[in-house]
Chimera marker file (.cmm) of the C-alpha trace (Angstrom):
<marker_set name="trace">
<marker id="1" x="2.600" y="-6.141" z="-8.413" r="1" g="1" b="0" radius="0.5"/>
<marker id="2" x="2.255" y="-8.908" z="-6.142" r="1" g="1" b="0" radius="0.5"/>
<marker id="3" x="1.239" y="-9.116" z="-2.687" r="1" g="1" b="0" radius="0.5"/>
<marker id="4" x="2.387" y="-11.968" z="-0.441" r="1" g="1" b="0" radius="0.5"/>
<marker id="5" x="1.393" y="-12.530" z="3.580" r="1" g="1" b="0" radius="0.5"/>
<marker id="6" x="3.692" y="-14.375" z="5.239" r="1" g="1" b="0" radius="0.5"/>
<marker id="7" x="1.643" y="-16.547" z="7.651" r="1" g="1" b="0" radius="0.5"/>
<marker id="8" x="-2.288" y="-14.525" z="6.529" r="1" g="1" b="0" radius="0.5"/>
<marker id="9" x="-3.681" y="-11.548" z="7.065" r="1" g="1" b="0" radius="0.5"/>
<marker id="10" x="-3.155" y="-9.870" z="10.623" r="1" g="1" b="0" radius="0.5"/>
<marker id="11" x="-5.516" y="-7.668" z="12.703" r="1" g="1" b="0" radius="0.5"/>
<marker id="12" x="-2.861" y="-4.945" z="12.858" r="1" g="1" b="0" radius="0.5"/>
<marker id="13" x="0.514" y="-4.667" z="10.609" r="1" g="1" b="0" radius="0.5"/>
<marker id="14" x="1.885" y="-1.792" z="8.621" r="1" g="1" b="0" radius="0.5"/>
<marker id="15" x="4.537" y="-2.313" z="5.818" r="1" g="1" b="0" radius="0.5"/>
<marker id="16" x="6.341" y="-0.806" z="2.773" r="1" g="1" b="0" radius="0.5"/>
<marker id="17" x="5.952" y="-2.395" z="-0.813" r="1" g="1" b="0" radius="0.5"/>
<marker id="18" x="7.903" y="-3.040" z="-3.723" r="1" g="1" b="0" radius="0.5"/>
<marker id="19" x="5.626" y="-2.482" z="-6.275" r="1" g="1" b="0" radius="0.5"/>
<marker id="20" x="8.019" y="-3.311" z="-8.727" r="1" g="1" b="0" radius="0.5"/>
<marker id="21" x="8.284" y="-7.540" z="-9.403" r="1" g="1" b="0" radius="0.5"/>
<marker id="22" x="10.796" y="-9.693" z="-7.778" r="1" g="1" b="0" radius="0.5"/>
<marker id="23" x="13.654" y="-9.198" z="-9.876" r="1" g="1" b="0" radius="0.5"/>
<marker id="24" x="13.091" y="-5.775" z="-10.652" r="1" g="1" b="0" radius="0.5"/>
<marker id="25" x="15.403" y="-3.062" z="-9.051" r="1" g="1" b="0" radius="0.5"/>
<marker id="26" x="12.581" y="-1.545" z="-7.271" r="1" g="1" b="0" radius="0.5"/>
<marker id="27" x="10.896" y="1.588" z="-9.076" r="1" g="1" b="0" radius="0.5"/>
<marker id="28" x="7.800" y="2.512" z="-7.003" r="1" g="1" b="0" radius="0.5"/>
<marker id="29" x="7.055" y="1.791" z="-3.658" r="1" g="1" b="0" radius="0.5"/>
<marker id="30" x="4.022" y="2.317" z="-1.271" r="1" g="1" b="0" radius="0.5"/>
<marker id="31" x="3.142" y="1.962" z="2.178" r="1" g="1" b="0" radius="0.5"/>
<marker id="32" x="0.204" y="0.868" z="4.601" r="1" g="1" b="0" radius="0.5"/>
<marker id="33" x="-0.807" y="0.729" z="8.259" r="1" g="1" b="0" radius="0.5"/>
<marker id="34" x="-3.825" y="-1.350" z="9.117" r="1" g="1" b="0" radius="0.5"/>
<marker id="35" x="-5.587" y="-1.213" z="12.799" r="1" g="1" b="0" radius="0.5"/>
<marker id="36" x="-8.277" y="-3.382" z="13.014" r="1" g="1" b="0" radius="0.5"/>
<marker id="37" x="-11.117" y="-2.160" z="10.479" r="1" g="1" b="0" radius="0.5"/>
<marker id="38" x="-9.196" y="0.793" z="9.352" r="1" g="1" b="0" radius="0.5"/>
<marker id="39" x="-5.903" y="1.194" z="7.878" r="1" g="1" b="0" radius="0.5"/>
<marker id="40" x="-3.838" y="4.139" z="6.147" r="1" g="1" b="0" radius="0.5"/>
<marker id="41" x="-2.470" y="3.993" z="2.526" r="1" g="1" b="0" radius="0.5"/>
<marker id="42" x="0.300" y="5.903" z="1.692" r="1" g="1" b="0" radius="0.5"/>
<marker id="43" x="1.445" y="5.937" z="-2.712" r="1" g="1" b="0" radius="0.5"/>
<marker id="44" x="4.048" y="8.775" z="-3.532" r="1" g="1" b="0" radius="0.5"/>
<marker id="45" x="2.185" y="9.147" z="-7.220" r="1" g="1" b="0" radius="0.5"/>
<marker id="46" x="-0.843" y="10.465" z="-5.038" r="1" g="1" b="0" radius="0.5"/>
<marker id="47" x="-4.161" y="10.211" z="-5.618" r="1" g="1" b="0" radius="0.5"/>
<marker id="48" x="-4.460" y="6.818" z="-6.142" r="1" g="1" b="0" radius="0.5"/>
<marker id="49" x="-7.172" y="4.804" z="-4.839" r="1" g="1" b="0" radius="0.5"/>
<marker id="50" x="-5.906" y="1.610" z="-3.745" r="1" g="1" b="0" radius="0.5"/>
<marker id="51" x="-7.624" y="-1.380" z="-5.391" r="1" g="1" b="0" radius="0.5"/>
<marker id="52" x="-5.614" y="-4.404" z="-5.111" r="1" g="1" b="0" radius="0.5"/>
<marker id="53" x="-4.252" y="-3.767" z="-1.495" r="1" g="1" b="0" radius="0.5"/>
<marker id="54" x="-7.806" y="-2.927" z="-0.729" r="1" g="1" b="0" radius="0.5"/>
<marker id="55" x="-8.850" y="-6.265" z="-1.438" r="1" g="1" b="0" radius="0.5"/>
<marker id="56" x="-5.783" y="-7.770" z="0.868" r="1" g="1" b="0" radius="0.5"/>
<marker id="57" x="-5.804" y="-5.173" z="3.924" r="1" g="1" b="0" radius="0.5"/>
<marker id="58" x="-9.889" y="-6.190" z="3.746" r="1" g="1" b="0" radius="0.5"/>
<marker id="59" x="-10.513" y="-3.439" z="5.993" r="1" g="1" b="0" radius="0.5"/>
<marker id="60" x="-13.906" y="-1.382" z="6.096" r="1" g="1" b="0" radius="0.5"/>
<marker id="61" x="-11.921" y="2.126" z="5.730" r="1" g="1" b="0" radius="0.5"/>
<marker id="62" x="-8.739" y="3.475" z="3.589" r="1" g="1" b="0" radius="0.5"/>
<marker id="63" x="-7.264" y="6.551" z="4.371" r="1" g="1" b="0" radius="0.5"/>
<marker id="64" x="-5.405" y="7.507" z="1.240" r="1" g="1" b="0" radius="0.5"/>
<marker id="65" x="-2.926" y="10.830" z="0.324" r="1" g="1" b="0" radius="0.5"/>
<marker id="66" x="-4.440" y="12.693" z="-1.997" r="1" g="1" b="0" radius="0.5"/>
<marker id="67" x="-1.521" y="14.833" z="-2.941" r="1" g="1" b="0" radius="0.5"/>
<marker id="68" x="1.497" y="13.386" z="-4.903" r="1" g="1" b="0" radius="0.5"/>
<marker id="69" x="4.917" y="14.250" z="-3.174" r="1" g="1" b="0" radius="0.5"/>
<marker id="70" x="7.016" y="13.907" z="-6.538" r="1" g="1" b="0" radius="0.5"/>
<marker id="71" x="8.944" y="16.674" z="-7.853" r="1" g="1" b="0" radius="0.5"/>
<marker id="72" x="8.700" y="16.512" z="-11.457" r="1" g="1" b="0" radius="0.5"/>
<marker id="73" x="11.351" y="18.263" z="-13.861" r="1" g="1" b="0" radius="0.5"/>
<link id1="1" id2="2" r="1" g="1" b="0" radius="0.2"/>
<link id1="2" id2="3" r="1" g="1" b="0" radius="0.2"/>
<link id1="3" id2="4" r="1" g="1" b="0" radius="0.2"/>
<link id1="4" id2="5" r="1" g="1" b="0" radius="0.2"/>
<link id1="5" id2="6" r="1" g="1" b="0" radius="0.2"/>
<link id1="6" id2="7" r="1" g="1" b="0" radius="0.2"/>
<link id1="7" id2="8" r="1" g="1" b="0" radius="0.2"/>
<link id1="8" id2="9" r="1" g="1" b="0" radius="0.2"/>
<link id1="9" id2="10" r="1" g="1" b="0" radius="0.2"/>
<link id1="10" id2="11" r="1" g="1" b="0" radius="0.2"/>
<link id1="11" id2="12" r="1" g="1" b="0" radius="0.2"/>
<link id1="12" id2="13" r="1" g="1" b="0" radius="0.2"/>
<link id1="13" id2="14" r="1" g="1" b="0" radius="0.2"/>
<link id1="14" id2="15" r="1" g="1" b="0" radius="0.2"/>
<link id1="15" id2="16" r="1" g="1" b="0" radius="0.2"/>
<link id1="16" id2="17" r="1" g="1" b="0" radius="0.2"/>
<link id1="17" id2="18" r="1" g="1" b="0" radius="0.2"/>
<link id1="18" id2="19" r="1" g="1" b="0" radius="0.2"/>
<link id1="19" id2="20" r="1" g="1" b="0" radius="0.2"/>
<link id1="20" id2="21" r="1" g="1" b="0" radius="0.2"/>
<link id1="21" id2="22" r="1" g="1" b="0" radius="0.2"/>
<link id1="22" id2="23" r="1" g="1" b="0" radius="0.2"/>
<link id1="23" id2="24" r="1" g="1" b="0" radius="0.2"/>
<link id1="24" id2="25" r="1" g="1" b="0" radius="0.2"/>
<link id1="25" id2="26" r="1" g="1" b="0" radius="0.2"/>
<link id1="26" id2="27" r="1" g="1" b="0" radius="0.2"/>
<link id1="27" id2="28" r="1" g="1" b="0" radius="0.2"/>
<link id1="28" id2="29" r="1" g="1" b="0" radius="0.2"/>
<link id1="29" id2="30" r="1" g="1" b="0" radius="0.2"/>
<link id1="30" id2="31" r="1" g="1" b="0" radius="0.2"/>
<link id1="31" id2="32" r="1" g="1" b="0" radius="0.2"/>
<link id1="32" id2="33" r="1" g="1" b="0" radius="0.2"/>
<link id1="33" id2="34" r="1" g="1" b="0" radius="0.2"/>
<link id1="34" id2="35" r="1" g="1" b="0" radius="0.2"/>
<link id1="35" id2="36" r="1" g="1" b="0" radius="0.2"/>
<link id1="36" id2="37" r="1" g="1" b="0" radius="0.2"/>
<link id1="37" id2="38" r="1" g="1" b="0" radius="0.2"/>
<link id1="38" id2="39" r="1" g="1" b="0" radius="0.2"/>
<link id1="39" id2="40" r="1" g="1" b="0" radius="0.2"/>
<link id1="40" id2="41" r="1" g="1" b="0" radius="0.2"/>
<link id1="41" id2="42" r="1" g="1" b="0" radius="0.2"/>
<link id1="42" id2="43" r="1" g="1" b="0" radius="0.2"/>
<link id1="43" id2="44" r="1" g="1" b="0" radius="0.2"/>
<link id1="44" id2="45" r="1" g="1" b="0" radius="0.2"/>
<link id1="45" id2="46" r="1" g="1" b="0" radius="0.2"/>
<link id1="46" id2="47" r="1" g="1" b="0" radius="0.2"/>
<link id1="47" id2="48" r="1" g="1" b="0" radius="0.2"/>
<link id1="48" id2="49" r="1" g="1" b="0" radius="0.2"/>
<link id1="49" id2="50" r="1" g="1" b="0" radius="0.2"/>
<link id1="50" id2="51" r="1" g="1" b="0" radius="0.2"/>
<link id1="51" id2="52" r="1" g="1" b="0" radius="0.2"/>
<link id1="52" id2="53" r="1" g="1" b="0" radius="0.2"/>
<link id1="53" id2="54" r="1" g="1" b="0" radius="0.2"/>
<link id1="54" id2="55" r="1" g="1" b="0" radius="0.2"/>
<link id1="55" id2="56" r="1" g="1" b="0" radius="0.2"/>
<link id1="56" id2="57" r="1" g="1" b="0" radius="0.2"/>
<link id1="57" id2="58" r="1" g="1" b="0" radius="0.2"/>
<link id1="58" id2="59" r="1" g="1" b="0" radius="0.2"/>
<link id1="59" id2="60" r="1" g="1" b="0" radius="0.2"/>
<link id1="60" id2="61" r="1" g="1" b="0" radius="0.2"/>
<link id1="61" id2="62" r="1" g="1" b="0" radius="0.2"/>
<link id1="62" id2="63" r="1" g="1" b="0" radius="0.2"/>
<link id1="63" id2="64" r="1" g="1" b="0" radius="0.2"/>
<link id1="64" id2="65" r="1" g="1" b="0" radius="0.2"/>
<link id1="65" id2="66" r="1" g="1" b="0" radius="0.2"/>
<link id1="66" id2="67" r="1" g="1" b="0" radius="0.2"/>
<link id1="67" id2="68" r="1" g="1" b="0" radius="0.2"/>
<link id1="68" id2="69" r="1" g="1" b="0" radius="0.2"/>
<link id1="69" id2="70" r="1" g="1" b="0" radius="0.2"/>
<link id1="70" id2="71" r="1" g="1" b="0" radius="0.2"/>
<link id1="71" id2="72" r="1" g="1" b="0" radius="0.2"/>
<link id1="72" id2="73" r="1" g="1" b="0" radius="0.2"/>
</marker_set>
């Protein structure tokens, strides 16, 4: 995985990532929302604490899903 910020690291922003690499076909994905010192992490897998995003959305608090939403067979 690789994060990239197109123009730094705002206040407030909220995306969804491609955790796979750039010419991958795109087999995970995760999402965040950041508001000011606080943002919300969202990983279908679940119970993942997120360390590298952590380190980008440099926020004091992470609100993370604890509970996976897969369905496996």
């Amino acid at each position: 995985m690789h994060i990239t910020s197109m123009g730094g690291i705002y206040r407030n922003e909220s995306s969804i990532v491609n955790l796979d690499n750039a010419k991958g076909s795109g087999t995970h994905w995760m999402a965040y929302m950041k508001r000011r010192n606080r943002a919300v992490y969202f990983n279908n897998f679940g119970n993942l604490q997120p360390l590298k995003e952590s380190r980008y959305l440099d926020v004091l608090q992470i609100e993370y899903n604890a509970l996976s939403t897969l369905r496996l067979k």
